[in-house]
Wavefront OBJ file of the C-alpha trace (Angstrom):
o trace
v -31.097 6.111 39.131
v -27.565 6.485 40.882
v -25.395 9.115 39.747
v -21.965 8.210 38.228
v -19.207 10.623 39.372
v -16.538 10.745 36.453
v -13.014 9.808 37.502
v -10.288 12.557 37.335
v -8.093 11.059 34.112
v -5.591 13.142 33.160
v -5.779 13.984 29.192
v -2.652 14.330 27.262
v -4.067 16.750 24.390
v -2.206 16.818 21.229
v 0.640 14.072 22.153
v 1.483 12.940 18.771
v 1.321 9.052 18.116
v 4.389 7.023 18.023
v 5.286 6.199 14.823
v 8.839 4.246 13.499
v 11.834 6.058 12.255
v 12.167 4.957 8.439
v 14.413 5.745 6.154
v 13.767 6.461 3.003
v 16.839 5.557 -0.232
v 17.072 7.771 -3.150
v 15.936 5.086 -6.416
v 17.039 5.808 -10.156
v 15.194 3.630 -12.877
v 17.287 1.755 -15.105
v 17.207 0.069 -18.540
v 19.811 -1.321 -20.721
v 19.398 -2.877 -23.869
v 20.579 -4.778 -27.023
v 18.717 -6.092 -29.307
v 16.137 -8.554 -27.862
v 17.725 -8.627 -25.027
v 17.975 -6.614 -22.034
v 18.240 -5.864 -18.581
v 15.765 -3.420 -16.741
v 14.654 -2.352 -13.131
v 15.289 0.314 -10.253
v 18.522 0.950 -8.411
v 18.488 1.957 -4.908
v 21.014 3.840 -3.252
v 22.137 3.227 0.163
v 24.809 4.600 2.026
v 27.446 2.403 1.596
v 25.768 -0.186 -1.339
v 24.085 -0.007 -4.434
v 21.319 -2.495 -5.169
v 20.334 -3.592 -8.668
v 17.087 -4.587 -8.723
v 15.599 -6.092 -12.036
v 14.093 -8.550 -15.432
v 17.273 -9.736 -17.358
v 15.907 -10.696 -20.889
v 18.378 -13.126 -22.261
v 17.668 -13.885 -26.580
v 20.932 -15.930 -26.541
v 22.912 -15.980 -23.355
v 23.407 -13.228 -21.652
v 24.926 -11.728 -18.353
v 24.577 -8.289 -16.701
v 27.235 -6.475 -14.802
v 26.777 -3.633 -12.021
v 30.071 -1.257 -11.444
v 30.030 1.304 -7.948
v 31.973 3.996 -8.553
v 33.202 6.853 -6.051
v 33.966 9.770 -8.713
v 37.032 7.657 -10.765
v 37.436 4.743 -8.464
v 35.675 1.637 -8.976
v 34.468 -0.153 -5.534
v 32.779 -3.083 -6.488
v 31.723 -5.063 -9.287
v 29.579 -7.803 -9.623
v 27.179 -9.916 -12.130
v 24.095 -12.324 -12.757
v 24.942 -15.824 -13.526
v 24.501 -16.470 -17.203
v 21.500 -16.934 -18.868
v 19.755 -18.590 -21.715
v 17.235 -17.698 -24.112
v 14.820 -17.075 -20.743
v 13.335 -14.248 -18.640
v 14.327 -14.109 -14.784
v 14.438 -11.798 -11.805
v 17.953 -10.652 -11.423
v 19.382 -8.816 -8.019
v 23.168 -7.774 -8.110
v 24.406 -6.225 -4.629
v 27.495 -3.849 -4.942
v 29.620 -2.902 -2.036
v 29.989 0.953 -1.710
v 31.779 1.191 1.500
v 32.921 4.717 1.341
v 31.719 8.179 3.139
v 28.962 8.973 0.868
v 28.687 5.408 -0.958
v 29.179 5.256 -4.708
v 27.983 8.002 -6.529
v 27.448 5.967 -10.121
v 27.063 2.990 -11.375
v 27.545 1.030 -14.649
v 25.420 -1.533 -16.005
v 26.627 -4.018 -18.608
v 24.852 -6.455 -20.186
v 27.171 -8.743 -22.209
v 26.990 -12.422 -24.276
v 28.119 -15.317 -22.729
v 32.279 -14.514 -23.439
v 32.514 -11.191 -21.451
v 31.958 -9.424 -24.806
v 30.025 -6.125 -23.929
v 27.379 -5.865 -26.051
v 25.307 -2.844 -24.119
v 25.882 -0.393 -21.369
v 24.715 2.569 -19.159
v 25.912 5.011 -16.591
v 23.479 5.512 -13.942
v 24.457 8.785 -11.639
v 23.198 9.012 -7.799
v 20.090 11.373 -7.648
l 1 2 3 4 5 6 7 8 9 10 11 12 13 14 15 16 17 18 19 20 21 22 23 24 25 26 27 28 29 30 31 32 33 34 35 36 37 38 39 40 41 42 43 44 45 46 47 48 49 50 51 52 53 54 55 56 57 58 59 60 61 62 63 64 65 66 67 68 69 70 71 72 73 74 75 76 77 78 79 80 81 82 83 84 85 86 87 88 89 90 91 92 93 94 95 96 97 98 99 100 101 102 103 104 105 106 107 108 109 110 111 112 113 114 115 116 117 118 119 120 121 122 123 124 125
């Protein structure tokens, strides 16, 4: 049998493993109703944007809102298109492009005039 001479490798002992840099955005649940109808998911904050995430519930036709707000001063405001006696995934994006982002948000879920018929204040975790 022939001997095998190990090769000198050098060993890097306890070099931790590369891993990515992630980020991880505070999230607030959020549910707003009236009667039969409603609008419900999870809000994440970003720095500078808000992102509703969510079911809308329309019985009738309904529309939800999202409002950033920076203490008194609205930033953005945006809504679903509306929607019929159905149930759909609904995403609203909001703009927050102050230091900080928005720290609140209302959500509005209204009928098919503008009339508000629900809403909720949502405040940054």
């Amino acid at each position: 049998m022939a001997a095998v001479a190990a090769a000198a490798v050098p060993v890097l002992a306890g070099a931790p493993a590369a891993t990515a840099a992630t980020t991880t955005y505070p999230t607030t649940r959020f549910s707003v109703r009236s009667g039969d109808s409603w609008y419900t998911g999870q809000i994440t904050w970003y720095n500078r944007s808000v992102s509703l995430g969510g079911a809308l519930n329309a019985d009738g036709c309904r529309r939800a809102y999202g409002i950033a707000w920076a203490g008194t001063t609205p930033l953005d405001e945006r809504s679903t298109s509306t929607h019929c006696n159905s149930y759909t995934d609904q995403d609203i994006s909001l703009d927050a492009d102050v230091p900080g982002g928005a720290d609140h948000v209302r959500i509005n879920l209204t009928d098919a005039n503008g009339k508000v018929l629900a809403y909720r204040y949502y405040y940054r975790p």
